[in-house]
VOPAGU-2260 file (C-alpha; in pm, 1 decimal, decimal comma):
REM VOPAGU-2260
SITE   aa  ch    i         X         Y         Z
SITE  UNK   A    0     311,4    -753,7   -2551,0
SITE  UNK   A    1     449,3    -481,0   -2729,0
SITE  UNK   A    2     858,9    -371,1   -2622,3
SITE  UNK   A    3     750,5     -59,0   -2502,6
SITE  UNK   A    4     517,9    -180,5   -2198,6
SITE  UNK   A    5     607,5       5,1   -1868,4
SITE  UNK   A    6     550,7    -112,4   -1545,1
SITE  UNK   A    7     525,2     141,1   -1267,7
SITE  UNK   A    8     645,6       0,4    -936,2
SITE  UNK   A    9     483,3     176,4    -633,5
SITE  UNK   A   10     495,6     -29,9    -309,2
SITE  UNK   A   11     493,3     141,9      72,5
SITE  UNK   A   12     772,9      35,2     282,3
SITE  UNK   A   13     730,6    -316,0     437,3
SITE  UNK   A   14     736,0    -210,9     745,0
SITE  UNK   A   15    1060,3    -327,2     982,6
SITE  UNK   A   16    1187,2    -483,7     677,6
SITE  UNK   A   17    1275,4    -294,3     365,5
SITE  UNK   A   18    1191,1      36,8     298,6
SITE  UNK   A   19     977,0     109,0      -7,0
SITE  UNK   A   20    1294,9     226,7    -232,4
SITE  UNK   A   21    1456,0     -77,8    -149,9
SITE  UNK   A   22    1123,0    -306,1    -223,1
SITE  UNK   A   23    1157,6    -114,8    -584,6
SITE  UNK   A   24    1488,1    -230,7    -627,1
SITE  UNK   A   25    1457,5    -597,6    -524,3
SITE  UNK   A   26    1147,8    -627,1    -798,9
SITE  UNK   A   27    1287,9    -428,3   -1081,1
SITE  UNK   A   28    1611,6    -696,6   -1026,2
SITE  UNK   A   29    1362,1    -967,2   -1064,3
SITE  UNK   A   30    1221,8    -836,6   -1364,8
SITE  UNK   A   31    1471,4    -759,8   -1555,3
SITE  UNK   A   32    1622,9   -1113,6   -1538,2
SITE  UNK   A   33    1337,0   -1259,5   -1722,5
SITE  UNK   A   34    1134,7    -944,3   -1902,8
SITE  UNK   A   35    1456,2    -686,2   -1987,1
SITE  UNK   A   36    1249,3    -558,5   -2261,9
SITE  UNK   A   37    1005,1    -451,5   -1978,0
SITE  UNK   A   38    1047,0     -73,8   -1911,1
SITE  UNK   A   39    1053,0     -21,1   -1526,8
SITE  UNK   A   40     977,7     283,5   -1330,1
SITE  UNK   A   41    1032,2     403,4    -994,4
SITE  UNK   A   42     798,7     547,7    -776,8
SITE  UNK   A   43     808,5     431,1    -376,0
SITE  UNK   A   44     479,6     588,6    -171,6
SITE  UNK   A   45     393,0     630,3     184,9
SITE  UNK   A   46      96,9     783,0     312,8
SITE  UNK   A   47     166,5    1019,4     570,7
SITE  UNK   A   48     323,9     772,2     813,9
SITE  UNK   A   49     720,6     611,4     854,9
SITE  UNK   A   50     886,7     600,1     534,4
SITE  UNK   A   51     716,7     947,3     377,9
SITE  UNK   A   52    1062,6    1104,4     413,5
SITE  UNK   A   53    1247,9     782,1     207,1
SITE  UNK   A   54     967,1     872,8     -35,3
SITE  UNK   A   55    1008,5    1249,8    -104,1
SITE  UNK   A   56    1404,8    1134,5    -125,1
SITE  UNK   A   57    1309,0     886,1    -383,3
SITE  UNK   A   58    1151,6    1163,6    -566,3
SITE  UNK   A   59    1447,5    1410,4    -573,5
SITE  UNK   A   60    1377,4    1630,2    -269,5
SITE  UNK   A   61    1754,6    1690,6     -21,0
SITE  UNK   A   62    1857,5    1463,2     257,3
SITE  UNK   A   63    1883,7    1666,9     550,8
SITE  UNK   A   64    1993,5    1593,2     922,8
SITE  UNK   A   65    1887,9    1791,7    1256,3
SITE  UNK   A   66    2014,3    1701,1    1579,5
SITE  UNK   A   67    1735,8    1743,0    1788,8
SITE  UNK   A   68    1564,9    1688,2    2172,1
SITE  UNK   A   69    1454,7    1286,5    2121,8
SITE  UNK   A   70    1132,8    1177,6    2310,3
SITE  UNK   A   71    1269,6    1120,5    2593,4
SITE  UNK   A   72    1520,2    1408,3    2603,2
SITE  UNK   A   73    1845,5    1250,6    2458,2
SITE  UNK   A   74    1951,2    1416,3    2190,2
SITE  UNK   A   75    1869,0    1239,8    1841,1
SITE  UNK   A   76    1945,6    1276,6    1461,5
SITE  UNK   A   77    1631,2    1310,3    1252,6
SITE  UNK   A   78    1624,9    1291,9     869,1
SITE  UNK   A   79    1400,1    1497,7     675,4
SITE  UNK   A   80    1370,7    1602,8     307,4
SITE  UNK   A   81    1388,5    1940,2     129,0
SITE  UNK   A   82    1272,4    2011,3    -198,3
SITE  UNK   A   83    1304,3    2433,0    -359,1
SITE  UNK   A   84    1106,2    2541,6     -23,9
SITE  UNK   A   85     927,1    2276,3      45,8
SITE  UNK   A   86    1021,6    2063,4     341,8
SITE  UNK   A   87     874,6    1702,2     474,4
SITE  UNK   A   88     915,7    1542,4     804,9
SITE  UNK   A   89     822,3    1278,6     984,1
SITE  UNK   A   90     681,7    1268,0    1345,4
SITE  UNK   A   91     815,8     877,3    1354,3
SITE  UNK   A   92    1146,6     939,7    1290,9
SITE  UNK   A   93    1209,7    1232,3    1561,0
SITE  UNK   A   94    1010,1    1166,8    1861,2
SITE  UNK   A   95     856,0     810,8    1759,4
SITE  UNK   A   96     850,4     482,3    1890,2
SITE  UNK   A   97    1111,0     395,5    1682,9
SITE  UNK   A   98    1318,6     712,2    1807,2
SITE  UNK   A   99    1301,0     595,4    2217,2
SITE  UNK   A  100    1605,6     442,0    2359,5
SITE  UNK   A  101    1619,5      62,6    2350,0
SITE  UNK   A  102    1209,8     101,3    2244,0
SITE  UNK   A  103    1142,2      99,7    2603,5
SITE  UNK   A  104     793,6     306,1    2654,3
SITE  UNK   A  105     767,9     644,4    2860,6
SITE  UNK   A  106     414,6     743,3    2862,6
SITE  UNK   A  107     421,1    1007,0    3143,1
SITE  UNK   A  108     779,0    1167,5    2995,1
SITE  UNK   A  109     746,1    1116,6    2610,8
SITE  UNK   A  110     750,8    1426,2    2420,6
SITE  UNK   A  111     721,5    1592,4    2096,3
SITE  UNK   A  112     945,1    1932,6    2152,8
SITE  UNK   A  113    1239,8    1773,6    1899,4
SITE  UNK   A  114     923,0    1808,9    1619,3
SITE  UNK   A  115     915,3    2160,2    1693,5
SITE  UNK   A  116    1296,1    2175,0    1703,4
SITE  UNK   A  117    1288,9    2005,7    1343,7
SITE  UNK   A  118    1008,9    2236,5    1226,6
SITE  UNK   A  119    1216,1    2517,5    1346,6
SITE  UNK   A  120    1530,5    2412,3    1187,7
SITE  UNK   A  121    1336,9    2345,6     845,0
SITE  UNK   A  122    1176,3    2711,7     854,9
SITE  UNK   A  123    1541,0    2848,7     895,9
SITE  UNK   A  124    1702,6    2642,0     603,4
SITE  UNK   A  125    1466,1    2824,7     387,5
SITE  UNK   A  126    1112,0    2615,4     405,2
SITE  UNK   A  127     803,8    2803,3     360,5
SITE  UNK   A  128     575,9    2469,8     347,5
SITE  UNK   A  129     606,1    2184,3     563,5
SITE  UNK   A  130     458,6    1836,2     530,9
SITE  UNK   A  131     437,5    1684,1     863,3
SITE  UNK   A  132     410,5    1281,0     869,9
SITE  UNK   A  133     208,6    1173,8    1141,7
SITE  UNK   A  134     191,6     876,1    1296,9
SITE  UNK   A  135     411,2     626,9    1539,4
SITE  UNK   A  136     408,5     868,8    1834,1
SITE  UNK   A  137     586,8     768,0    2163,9
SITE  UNK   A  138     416,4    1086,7    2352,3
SITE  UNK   A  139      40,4    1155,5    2436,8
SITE  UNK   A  140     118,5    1516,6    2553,2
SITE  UNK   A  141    -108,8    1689,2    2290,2
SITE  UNK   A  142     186,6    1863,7    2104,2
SITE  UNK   A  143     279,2    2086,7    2419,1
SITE  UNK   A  144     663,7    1913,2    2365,2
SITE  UNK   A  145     634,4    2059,5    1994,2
SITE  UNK   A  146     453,2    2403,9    2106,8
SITE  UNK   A  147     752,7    2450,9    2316,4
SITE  UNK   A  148    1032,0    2352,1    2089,7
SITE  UNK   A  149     865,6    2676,6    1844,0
SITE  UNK   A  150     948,8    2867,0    2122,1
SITE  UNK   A  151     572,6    2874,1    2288,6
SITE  UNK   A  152     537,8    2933,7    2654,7
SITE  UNK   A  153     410,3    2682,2    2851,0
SITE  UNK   A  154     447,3    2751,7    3211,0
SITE  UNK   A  155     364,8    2619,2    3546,0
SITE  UNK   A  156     200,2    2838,0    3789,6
SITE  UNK   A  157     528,4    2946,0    3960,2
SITE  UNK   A  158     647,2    3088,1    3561,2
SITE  UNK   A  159     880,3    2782,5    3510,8
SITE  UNK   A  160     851,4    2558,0    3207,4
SITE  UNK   A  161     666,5    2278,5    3188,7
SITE  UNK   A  162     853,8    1927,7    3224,8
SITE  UNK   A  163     773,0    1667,1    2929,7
SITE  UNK   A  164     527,6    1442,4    2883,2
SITE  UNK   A  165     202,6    1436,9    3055,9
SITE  UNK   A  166     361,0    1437,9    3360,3
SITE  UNK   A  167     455,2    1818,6    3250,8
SITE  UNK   A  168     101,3    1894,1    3102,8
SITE  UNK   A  169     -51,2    1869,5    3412,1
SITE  UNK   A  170     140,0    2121,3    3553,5
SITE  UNK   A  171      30,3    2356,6    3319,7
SITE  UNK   A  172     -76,8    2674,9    3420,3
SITE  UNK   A  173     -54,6    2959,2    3167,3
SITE  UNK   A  174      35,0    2985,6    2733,4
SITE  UNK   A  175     199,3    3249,4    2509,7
SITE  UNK   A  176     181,4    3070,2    2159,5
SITE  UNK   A  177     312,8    3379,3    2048,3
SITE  UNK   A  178     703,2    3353,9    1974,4
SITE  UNK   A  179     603,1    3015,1    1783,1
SITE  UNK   A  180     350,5    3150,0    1541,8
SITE  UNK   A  181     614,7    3412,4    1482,4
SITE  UNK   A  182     823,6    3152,1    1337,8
SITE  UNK   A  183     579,9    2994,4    1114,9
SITE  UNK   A  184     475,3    3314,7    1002,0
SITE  UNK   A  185     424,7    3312,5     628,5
SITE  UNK   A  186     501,6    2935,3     647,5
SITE  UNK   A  187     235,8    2687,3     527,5
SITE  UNK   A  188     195,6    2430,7     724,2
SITE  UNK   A  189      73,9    2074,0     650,9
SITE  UNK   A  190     -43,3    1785,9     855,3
SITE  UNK   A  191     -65,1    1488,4     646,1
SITE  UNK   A  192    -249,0    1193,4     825,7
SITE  UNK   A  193    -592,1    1010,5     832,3
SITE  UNK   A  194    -684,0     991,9    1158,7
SITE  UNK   A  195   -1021,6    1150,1    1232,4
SITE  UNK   A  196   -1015,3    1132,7    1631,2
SITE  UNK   A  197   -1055,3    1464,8    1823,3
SITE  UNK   A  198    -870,2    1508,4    2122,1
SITE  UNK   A  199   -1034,0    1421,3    2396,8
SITE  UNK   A  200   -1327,2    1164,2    2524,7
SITE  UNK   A  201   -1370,1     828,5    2443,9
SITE  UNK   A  202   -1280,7     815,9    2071,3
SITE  UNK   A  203    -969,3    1054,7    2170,3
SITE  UNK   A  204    -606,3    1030,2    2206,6
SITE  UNK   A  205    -533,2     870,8    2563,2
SITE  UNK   A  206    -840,4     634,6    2509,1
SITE  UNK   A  207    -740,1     494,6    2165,0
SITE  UNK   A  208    -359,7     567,1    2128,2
SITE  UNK   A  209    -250,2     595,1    2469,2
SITE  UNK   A  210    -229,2     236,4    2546,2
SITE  UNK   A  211      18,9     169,5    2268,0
SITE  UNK   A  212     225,4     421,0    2415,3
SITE  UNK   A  213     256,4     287,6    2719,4
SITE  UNK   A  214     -79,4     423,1    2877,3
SITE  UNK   A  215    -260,1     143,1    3114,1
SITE  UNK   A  216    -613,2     104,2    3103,1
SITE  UNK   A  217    -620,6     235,1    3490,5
SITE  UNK   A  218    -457,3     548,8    3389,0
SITE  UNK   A  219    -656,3     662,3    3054,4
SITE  UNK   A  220    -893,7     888,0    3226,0
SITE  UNK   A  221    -649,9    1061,9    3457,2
SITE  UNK   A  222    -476,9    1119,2    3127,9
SITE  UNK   A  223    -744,7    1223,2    2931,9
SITE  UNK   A  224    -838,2    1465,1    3186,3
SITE  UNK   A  225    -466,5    1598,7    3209,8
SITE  UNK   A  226    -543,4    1622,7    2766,5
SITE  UNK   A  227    -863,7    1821,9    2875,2
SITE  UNK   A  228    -726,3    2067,5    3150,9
SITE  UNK   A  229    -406,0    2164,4    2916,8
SITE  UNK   A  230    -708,0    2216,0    2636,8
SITE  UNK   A  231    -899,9    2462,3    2809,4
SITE  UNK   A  232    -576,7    2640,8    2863,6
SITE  UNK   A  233    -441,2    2597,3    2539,3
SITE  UNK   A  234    -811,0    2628,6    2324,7
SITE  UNK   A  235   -1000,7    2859,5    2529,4
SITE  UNK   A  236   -1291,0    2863,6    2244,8
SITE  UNK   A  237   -1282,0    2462,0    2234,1
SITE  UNK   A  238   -1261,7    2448,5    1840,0
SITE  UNK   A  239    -939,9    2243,2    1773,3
SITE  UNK   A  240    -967,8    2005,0    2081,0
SITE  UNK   A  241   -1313,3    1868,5    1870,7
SITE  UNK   A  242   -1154,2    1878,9    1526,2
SITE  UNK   A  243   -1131,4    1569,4    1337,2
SITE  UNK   A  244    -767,8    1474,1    1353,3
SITE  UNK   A  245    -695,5    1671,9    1667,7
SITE  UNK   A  246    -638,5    1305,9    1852,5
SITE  UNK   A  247    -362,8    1208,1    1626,3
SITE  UNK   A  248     -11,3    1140,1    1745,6
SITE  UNK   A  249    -125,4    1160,1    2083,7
SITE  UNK   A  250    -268,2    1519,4    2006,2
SITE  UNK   A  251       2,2    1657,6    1782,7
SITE  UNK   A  252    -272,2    1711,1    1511,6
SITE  UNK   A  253    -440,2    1911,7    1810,7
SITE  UNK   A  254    -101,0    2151,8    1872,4
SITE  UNK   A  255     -60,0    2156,4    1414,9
SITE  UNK   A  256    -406,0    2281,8    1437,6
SITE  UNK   A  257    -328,1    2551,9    1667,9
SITE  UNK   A  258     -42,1    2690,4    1456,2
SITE  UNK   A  259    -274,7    2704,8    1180,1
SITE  UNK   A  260    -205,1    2373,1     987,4
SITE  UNK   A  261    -399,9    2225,9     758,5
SITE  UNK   A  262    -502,1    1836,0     794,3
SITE  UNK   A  263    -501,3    1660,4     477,1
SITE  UNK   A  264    -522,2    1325,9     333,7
SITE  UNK   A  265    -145,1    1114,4     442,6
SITE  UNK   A  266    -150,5     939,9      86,7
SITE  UNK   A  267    -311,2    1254,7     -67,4
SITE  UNK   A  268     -55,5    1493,7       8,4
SITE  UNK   A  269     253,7    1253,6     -29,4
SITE  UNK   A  270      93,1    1153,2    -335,5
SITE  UNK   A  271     107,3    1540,7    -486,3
SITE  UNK   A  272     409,9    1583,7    -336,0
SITE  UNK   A  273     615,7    1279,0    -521,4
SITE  UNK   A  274     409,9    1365,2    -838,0
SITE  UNK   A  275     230,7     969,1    -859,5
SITE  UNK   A  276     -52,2    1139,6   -1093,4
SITE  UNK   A  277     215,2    1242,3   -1330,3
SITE  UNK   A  278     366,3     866,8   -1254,9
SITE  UNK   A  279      93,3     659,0   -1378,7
SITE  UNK   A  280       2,7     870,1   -1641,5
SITE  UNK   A  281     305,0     686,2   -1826,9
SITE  UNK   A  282     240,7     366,3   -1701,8
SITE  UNK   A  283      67,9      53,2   -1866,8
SITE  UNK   A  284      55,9    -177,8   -1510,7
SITE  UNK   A  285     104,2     -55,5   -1169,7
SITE  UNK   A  286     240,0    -307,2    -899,3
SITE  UNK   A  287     205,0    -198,6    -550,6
SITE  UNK   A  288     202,5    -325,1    -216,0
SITE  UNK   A  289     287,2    -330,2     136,6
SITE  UNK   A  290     490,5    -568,1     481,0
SITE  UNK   A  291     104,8    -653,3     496,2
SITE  UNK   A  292    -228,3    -632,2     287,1
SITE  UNK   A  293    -501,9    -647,4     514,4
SITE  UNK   A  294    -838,8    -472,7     616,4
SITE  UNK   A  295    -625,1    -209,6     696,3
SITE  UNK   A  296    -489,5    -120,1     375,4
SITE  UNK   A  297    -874,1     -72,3     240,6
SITE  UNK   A  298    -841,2     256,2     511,3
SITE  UNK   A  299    -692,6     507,7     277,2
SITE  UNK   A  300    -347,2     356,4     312,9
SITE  UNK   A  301    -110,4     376,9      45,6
SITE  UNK   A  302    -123,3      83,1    -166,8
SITE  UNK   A  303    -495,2     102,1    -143,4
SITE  UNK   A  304    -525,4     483,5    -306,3
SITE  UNK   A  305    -290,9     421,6    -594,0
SITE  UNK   A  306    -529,0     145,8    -679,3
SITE  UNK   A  307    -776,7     343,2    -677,2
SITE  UNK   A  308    -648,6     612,5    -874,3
SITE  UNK   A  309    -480,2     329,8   -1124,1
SITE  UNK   A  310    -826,3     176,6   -1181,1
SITE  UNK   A  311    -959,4     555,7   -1231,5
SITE  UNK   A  312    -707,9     532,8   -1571,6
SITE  UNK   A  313    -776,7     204,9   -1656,1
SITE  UNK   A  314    -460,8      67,4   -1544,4
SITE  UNK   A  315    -427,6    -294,9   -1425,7
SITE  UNK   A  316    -313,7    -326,4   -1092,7
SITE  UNK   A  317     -55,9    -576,9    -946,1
SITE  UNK   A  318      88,6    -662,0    -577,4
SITE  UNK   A  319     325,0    -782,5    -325,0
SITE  UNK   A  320     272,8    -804,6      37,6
SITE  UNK   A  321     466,4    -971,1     319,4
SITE  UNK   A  322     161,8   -1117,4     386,0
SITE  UNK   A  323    -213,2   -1119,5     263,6
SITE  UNK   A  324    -499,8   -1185,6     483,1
SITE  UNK   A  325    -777,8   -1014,3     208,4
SITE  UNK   A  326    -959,1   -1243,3      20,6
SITE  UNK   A  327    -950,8   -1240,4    -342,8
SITE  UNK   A  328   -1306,9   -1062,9    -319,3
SITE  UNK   A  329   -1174,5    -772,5     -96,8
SITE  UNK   A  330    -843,6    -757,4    -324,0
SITE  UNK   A  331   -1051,0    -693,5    -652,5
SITE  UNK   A  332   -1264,0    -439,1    -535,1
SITE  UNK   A  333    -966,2    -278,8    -445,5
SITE  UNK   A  334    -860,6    -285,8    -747,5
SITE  UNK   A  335    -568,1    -519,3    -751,9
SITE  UNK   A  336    -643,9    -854,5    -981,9
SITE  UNK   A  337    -292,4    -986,9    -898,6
SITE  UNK   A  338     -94,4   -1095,7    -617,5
SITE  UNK   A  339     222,9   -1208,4    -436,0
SITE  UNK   A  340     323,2   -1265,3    -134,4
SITE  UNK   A  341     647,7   -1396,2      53,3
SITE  UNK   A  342     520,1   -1571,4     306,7
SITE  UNK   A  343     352,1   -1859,0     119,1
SITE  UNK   A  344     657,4   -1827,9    -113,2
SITE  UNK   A  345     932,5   -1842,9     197,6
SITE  UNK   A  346     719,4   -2099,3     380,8
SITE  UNK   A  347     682,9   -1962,1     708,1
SITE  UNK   A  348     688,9   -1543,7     860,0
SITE  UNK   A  349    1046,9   -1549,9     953,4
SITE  UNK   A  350    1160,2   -1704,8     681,4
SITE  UNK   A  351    1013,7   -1420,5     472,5
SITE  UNK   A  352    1122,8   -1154,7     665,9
SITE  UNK   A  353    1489,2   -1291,3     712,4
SITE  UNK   A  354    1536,1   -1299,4     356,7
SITE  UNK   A  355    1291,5   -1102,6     241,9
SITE  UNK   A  356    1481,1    -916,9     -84,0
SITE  UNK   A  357    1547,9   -1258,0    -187,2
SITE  UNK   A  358    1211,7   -1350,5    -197,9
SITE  UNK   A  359    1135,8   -1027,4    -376,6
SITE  UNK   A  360    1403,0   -1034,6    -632,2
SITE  UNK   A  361    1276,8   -1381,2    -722,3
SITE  UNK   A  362     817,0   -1244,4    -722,1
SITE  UNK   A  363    1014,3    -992,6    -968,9
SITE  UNK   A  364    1072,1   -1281,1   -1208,9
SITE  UNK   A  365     774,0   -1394,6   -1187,7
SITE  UNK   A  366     641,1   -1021,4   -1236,8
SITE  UNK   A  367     846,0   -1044,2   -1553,9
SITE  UNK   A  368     719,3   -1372,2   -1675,5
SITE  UNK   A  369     376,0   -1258,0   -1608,7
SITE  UNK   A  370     456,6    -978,4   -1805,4
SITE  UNK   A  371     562,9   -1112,5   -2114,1
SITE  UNK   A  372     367,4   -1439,5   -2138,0
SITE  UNK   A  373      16,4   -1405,8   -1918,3
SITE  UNK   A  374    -108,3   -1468,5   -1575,3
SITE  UNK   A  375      95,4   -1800,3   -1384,4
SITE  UNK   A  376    -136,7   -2029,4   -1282,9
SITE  UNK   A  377    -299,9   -1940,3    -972,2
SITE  UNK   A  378    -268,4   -2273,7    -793,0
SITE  UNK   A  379      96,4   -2218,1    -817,0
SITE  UNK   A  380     150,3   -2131,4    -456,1
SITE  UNK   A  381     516,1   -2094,6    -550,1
SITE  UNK   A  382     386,7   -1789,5    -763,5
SITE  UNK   A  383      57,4   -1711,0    -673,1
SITE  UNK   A  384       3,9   -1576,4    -301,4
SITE  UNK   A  385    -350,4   -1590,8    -104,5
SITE  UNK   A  386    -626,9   -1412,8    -243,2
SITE  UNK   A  387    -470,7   -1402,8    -622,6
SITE  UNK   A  388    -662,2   -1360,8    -926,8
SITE  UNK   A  389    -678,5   -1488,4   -1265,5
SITE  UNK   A  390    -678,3   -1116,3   -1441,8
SITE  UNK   A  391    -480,7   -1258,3   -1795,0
SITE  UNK   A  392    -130,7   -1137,4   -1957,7
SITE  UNK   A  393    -105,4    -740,5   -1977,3
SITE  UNK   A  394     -69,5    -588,2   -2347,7
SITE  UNK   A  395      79,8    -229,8   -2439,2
């Protein structure tokens, strides 16, 4: 190995744990205790979901804090990032799961008007794009919560707003989208997520994402019905209820899709946005990873696309999970021919997760030795997590 050999770190956020900036530092500690010569770079991902703000900070873009309407109407600080014009924010982190009071569930109140209050309050710092994160909704009230906190009106028959959740939606009698197009106008708007359900039916929000929100299986065709009254209202032409995508966040990617947004890719668009490309074009190894590598992860998730796009360069490809439940098969044609994880290391789940930078700081030393001297020997479960391979020592 030559002294100018450059590892690229790139793990997602392990999820309830560490985020992905903080997984970067726990490894590069690691490595530099037994392979200083090793040049390490910094680049945490996310793909769309929790942790895509922590990522565009990572990459240089403002910390920013709004004060907005939380999902079930407290109010709530919600981070986002700014970069020149470009802004990023995450649905999680202002009207998510994580964002309801003591996590208890509100499916028929839940509501995504602080989104719209965030959007709004990015648009008036200056943002003419904004990245939208999708993905750990608390709400299955097809974006009306974030149509109304543009300043859309959403009224009940007698002229009075809506209430939240679905419990408002099907009160819903007429819609003016008007005053919030007006303040996206000339604003490009993004929404970055991989879901592909439309709005409404089987495959659609209620049905597949309303019982993690609190939905029970009694009520999921009341609600979807509630999803397809407010749809008719608010889609008279019945284009962006059928769009892939539209089913997302418990139809927020059906209200983005109103305003105009455009659905891309989650790890695609964070991926431009950070600047990976430019990334692993000076790297000679990649190590990624995730809380969890699992069948999952093969879905377009992050750790699983900057494999891909590693592999594209010819770049070897490293990780560290949490936990592994892919086989050593699945983990190769992902393009990853090494692997770590804490659990097997820690000796049990909790043990992993209660000490988890520990346990990282100490796969970083192996990383290093790995590094500088070959592959450890893969019936070292001490080193050598489920599903590892026996790719050899990496060379500059």
């Amino acid at each position: 190995m030559t002294a100018t050999l450059t590892a690229l770190l790139a793990p997602d956020k392990f999820k309830g744990t560490l985020s992905a900036a903080e997984v970067v530092r726990a490894l590069a500690t690691g490595i530099a205790r037994t392979a200083p010569q090793v040049t390490v770079r910094s680049c945490p991902i996310a793909d769309g979901g929790d942790g895509t703000v922590d990522a565009a900070l990572a990459a240089g873009s403002q910390a920013r804090t709004t004060t907005i309407t939380g999902p079930t109407g407290r109010p709530h600080d919600a981070r986002w990032a700014l970069a020149d014009d470009v802004a990023v924010v995450e649905l999680a982190e202002a009207v998510g799961l994580s964002a309801l009071p003591g996590g208890d569930l509100a499916p028929d109140t839940a509501s995504t008007r602080g989104l719209g209050e965030l959007l709004r309050a990015a648009v008036d710092a200056g943002a003419r794009t904004l990245l939208v994160g999708l993905g750990g909704s608390a709400s299955t009230d097809a974006g009306a919560g974030l149509l109304q906190g543009l300043g859309a009106r959403l009224l009940t028959a007698d002229g009075t707003d809506i209430g939240p959740g679905l419990d408002g939606l099907a009160t819903l009698a007429t819609v003016d989208l008007t005053p919030a197009l007006a303040v996206l106008d000339g604003v490009s708007l993004v929404a970055a997520n991989d879901v592909t359900n439309p709005l409404l039916g089987e495959d659609g929000a209620a049905a597949v994402y309303g019982p993690q929100k609190g939905v029970s299986a009694a009520r999921i065709a009341q609600a979807d019905s509630v999803l397809a009254a407010s749809a008719a209202l608010l889609d008279p032409s019945s284009h962006h209820r059928d769009l892939p995508g539209a089913g997302a966040a418990g139809g927020t990617g059906f209200a983005l899709s109103l305003l105009g947004a455009a659905q891309r890719s989650g790890a695609d668009a964070v991926f431009e946005l950070i600047g990976v490309d430019a990334q692993l074009a000076g790297a000679d190894i990649v190590v990624t990873g995730e809380g969890k590598l699992d069948e999952q992860t093969l879905q377009g998730k992050g750790p699983a696309e900057i494999a891909r796009r590693a592999r594209e360069r010819g770049l070897p490809v490293a990780a560290v999970a949490g936990a592994i439940t892919l086989g050593q098969e699945a983990l190769r044609r992902a393009g990853i021919g090494r692997s770590w994880d804490l659990v097997t290391r820690a000796g049990s789940p909790e043990e992993a997760i209660a000490h988890s930078e520990r346990w990282l700081i100490e796969v970083g030393e192996d990383l290093g030795r790995w590094l500088v001297a070959g592959a450890a020997p893969a019936d070292d479960p001490a080193v050598c997590g489920p599903g590892a391979t026996e790719d050899g020592p990496v060379t500059a």
